[in-house]
C-alpha positions as CSV (number, residue, x, y, z in Angstrom):
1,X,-27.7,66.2,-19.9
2,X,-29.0,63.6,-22.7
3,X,-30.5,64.6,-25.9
4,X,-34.0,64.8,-26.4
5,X,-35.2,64.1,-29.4
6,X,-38.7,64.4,-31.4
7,X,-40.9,61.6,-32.0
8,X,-43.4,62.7,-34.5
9,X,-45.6,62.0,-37.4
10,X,-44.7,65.2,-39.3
11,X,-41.3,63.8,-39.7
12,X,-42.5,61.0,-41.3
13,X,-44.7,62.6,-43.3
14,X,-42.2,65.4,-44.4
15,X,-39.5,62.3,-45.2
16,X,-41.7,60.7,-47.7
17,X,-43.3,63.7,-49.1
18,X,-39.5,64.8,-50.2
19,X,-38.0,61.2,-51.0
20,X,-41.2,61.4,-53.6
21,X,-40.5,64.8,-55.0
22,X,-36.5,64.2,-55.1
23,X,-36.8,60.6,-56.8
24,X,-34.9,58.7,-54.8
25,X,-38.0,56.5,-53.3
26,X,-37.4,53.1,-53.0
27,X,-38.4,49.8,-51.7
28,X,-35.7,50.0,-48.2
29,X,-36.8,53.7,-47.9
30,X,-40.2,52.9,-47.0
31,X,-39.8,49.6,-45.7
32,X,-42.5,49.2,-42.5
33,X,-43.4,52.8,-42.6
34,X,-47.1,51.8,-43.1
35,X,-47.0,49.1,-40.1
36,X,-45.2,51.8,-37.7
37,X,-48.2,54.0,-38.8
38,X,-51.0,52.2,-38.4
39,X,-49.2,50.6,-35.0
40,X,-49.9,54.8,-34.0
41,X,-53.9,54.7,-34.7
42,X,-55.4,54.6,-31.0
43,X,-59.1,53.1,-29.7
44,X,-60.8,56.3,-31.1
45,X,-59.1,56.3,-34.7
46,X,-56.6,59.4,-34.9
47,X,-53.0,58.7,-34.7
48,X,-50.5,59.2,-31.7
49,X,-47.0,60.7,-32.2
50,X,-45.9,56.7,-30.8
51,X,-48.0,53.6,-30.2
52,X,-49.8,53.8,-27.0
53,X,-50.3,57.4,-26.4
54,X,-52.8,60.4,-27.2
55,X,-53.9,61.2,-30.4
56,X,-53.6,64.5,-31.8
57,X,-55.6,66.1,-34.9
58,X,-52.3,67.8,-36.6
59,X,-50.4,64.1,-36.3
60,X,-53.3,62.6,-38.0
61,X,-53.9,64.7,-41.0
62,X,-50.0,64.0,-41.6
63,X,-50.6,60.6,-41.2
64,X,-53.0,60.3,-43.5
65,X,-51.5,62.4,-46.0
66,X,-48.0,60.0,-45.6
67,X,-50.3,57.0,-46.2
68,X,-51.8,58.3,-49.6
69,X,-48.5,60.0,-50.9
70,X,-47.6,56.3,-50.5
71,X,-51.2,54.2,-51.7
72,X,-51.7,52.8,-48.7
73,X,-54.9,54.4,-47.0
C-alpha cells in the first residue's frame, strides 16, 4: 500500500504564514508560490486544492490570505 499524501492550500498557507513569523523568509522559500496559486483559481474564481479541480470556500480564504501575507493579491 502507497502513501497518500495531502494536496492542499492550507499547507501552503500555514508554510508561509510561519516562515514570516520565524524570519527565515527568503527569496528560494517562495519562489513560484504565487504562479502555483493562481495556476489553482478555476472558471468561477475560488481556488482548487490542484489546478483543474473543484473549488472549495475554506481553500480559498487560505489562498487569499497566503497571497497578502506575501503582497501579491
Amino acid at each position: 500500500m502507497g502513501i497518500k499524501e495531502e494536496v492542499d492550500m492550507r499547507g501552503t498557507y500555514i508554510a508561509i504564514i510561519l516562515a514570516k513569523l520565524l524570519n527565515i523568509q527568503c527569496e528560494e522559500l517562495f519562489k513560484n508560490v504565487v504562479d502555483y496559486i493562481s495556476s489553482c483559481q478555476t472558471y468561477e474564481g475560488g481556488i482548487s486544492p490542484i489546478p483543474n479541480s473543484e473549488a472549495h470556500g475554506g481553500l480559498t480564504y487560505c489562498a487569499v490570505a497566503a497571497l497578502c501575507a506575501l503582497d501579491s493579491l
